[in-house]
N, C-alpha and C positions, 0 to 999 in steps of 0.2 A: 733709956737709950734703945731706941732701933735694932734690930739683931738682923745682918744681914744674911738669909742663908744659900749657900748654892748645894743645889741638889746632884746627889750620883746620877738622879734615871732618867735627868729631863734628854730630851734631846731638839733644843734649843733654847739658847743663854737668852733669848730677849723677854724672857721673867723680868730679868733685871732692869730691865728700859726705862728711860724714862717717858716713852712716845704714848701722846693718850692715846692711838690706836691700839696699841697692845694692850692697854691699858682693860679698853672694854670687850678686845677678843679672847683675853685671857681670862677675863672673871668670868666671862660666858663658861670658861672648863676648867675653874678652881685654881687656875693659877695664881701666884704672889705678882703683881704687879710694880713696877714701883717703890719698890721696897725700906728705899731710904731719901734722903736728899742727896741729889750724885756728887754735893763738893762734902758732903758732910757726912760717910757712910754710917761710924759709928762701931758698934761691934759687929763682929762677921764668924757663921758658925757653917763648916761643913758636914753636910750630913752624909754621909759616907762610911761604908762597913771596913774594918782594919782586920788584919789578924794579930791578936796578943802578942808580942816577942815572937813573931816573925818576921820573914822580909816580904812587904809588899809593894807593888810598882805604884809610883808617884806623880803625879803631873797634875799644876795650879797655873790658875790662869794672870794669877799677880804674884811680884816680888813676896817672899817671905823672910823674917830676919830671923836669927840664929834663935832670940828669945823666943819669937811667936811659936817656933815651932815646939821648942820645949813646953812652954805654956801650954801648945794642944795635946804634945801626946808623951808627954811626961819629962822630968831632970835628965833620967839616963837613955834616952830615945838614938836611936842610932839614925844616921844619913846616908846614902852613898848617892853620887852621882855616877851617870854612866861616861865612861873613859874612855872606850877605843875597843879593837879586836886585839887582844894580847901585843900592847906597848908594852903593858905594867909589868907582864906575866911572861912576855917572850917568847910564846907561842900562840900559833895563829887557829888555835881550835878554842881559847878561851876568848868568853867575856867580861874585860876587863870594868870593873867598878871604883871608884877610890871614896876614901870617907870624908865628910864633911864635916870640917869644924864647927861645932854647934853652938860654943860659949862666945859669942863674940853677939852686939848689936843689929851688924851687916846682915843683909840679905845675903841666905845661904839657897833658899829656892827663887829660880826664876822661873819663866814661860818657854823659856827657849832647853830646856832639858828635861831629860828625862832621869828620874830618882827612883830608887828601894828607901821604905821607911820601915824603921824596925820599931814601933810602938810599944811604952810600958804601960801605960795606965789604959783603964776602960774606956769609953765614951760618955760622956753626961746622957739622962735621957730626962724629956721635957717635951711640950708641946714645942711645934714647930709653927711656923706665921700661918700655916692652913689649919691650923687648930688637929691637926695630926697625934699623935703622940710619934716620938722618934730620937733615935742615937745617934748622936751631933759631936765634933770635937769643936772646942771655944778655940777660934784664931784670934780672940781678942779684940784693941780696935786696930780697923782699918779703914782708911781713909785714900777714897777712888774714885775715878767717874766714869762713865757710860757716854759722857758725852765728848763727840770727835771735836767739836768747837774749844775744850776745852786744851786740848792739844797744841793750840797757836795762843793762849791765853799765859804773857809772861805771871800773871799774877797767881797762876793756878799749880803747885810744886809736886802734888798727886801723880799715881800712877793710872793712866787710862788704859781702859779695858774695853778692845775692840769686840763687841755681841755679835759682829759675822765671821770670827774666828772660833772654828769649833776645837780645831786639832791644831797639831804642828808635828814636828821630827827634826834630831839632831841626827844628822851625817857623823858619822865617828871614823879615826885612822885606824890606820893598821898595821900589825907587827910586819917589817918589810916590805910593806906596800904588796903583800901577798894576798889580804881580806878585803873587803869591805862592807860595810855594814848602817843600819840606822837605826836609830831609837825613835819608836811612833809614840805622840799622846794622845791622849782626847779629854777635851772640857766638859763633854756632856754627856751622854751615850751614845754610840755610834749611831749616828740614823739608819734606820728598817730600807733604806735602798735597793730595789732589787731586780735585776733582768734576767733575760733566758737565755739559754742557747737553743742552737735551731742546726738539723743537719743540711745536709747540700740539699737538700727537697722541698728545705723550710718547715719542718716540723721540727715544735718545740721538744727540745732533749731535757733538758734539767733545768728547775732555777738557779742563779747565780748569782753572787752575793758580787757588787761593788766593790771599792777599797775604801769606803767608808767600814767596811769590817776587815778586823787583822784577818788575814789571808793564810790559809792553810801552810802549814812549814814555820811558821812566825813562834817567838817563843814569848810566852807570856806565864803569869803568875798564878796560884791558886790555893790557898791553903800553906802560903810560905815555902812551895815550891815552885819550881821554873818548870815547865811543860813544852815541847813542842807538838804546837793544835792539829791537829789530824782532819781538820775539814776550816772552811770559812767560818769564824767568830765572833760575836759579838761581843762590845766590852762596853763595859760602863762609864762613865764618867769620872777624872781624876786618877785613869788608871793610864798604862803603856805596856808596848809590846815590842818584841827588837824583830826585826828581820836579818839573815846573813843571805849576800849573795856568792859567798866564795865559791870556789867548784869542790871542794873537800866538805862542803854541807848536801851539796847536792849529787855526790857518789855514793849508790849504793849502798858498794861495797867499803867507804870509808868509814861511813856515816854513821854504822853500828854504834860506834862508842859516843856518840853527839857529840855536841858541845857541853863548855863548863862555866863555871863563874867562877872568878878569884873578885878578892877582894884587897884592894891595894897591892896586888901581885900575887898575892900567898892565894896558892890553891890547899894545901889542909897542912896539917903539922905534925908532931909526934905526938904531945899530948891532947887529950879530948877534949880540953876548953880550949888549946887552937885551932882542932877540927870542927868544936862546935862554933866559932867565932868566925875564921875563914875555910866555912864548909863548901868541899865539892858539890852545887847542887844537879843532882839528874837531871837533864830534859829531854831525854827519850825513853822512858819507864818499859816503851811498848817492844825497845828492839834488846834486853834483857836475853842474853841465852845461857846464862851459867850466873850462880851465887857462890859464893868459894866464902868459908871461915877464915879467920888469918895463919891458921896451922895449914892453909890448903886443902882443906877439905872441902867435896862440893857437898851444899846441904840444902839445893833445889835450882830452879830454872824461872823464880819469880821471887820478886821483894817485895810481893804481898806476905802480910801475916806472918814475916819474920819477927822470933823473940828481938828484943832490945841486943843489942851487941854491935860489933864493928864488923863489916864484909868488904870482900871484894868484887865488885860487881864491874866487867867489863875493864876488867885492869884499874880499877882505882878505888877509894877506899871508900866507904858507903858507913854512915851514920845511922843507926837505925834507934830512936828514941821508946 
């Protein structure tokens, strides 16, 4: 059987094609052409880096059902999809997440959202169809097509996959209609797009990154943490990034404490395996002006290179592993 794979770093889906033009501009520069029959995919493997038992951001360019996912990234793998600007949490400085039931048949991932995936098991590692070696998760089969014809075809029950959609974004509500906000994906890597600025004289000032990159202020993930990006970004394929426009993200003076994430509501608990389950995470590491012990003791001005223990960091409780 055919292994279909899509790749974190391409930055364009029409590998998959079935058009002989692609067919001979792509083997011209190593690319997988053609990869399957488009009514007949067969198995399908992403190759894409995870972090162990973290949260990382999620986004596939086809339905996924509760089993597949289990299947790639282990029995106990956690879901969340993204929910709103504090519905869940009731206040308008968190980002709300809720988890996804995973033991059912049903498609639990679509195209139209944006997800954290908490991964148990490693990645398979094997040659890939370029004769590569590479760490893949097995999404098992799936069965797709590439082709728009096949879209008016009652006989055709698959899910088609349009290769000129690289990205998307879910619009999300918000607690009182005071936020608002969206969750960005991308299927591929963001394309290298790039312009300048120019002052009133026409001289070029800096280059300048398009919105095909998440845009400075954006909160995106990295090592199972949530960061907010301090310049224009690049992201890879199969990942996402939220933006907030509220004006309590974009004040100074409010801003110190960032934003937060809850998870089904619960931003942290009393005991440590509900802090560590629905953990506060940082995503402003940089605006940090006091560490405090939980006796209130200050014990520096940075959450580098803290021993392991519990802190208060910016009025809230900080996990430090």
């Amino acid at each position: 059987m055919t292994t279909v794979f899509f790749y974190e770093d391409e930055e364009d889906l029409n590998y998959l094609s079935q058009d002989p033009t692609y067919r001979q501009r792509f083997l011209a520069n190593e690319y997988v052409p053609a990869q399957w029959d488009h009514r007949y995919s067969g198995a399908a493997s992403l190759q894409r880096k995870f972090t162990k038992d973290e949260w990382n951001t999620f986004s596939f360019p086809l339905p996924l059902t509760g089993e597949q996912v289990r299947h790639a990234f282990g029995d106990n793998c956690e879901l969340l999809r993204l929910n709103s600007i504090g519905n869940l949490s009731n206040n308008d400085c968190i980002i709300d997440f809720e988890t996804v039931n995973l033991l059912t048949l049903n498609n639990v991932v679509t195209s139209e959202y944006l997800y954290m995936l908490k991964p148990t098991i490693t990645p398979a590692i094997g040659e890939n169809p370029r004769g590569q070696m590479a760490i893949y998760y097995d999404l098992g089969k799936m069965f797709f097509s590439t082709n728009q014809n096949d879209a008016n075809d009652p006989d055709y029950e698959y899910p088609i996959m349009d290769l000129s959609v690289w990205k998307g974004h879910q619009n999300v509500g918000s607690f009182q209609d005071k936020n608002d906000g969206c969750g960005y994906f991308t299927f591929i890597q963001t394309p290298n797009f790039e312009a300048f600025r120019v002052d009133k004289d026409g001289n070029q000032l800096v280059n300048a990154t398009e919105d095909s990159y998440a845009p400075k202020g954006s909160y995106a993930m990295s090592g199972g943490k949530m960061y907010e990006l301090s310049r224009d970004t690049r992201i890879k394929g199969f990942r996402g990034w939220i933006t907030l426009t509220h004006s309590i993200f974009k004040n100074a003076a409010s801003s110190a404490a960032g934003a937060s994430i809850a998870i089904d509501g619960i931003i942290d608990g009393d005991a440590t395996s509900a802090i560590d389950r629905h953990a506060v995470i940082p995503v402003n590491p940089n605006t940090v002006t006091a560490v405090y012990d939980l006796s209130g003791r200050k014990v520096g001005t940075s959450v580098e290179c803290l021993p392991k223990g519990m802190y208060i960091v910016n009025g809230k409780k900080l996990l430090v592993k």
